[in-house]
N, C-alpha and C positions, 0 to 999 in steps of 0.2 A: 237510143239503141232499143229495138224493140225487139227481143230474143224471145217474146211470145209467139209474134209471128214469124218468122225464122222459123221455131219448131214447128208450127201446124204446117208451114211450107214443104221443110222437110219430109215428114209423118207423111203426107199425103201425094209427097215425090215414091216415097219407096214401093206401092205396086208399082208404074212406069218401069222398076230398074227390074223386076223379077223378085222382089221380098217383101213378104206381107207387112201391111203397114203394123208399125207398133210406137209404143211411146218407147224414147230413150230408155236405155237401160242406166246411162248417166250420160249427163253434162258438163264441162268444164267450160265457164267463161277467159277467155284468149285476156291476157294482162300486157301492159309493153306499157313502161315506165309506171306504173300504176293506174295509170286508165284502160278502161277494156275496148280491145280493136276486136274483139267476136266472140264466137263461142264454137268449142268441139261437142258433137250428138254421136254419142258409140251405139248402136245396133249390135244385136246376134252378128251377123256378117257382112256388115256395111258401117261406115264410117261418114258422117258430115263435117265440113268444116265453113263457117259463117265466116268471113271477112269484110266488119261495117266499114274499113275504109272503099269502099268498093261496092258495096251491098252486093256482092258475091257468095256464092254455096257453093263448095267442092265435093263433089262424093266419090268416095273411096271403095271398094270391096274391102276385105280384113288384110287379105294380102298386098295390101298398097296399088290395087291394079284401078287406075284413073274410068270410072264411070259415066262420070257428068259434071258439068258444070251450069251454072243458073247464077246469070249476071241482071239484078233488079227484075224477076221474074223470066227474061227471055233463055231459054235453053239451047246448050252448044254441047256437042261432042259425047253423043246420047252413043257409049257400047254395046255390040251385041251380046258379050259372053255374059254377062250380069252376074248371074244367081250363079253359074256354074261351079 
């Protein structure tokens, strides 16, 4: 699990969605039976969620509104409203 890269993936996904890039404001690594399946990155107004069973990123706005998803680098389901 390499949650190094994940973040800088991250980091340098948020101008793309409309939010300046920044480091996390925190992190939480995702646990399921004691082993770690990924890691949460909270932003000002954006939200990340890593899924290594999958090598998946989900990103969120604050309001749960689905922005993007980035499956082993390749991007799906890039929203307009972003920053709004």
């Amino acid at each position: 699990m390499d949650v190094d890269r994940v973040r800088r993936m991250v980091v340098e996904s948020l101008p793309e969605l409309g939010f300046p890039k920044a480091e996390p404001n925190w992190e939480t690594l995702l646990v399921s039976e004691g082993r770690p399946t990924g890691c949460r990155f909270e932003f000002d107004r954006v939200r990340a969620y890593w899924f290594a069973s999958r090598d998946a990123v989900e990103f969120y706005r604050d309001d749960w509104v689905p922005l993007k998803k980035e499956v082993a680098g390749r991007r799906s389901e890039v929203r307009e409203e972003s920053a709004s």
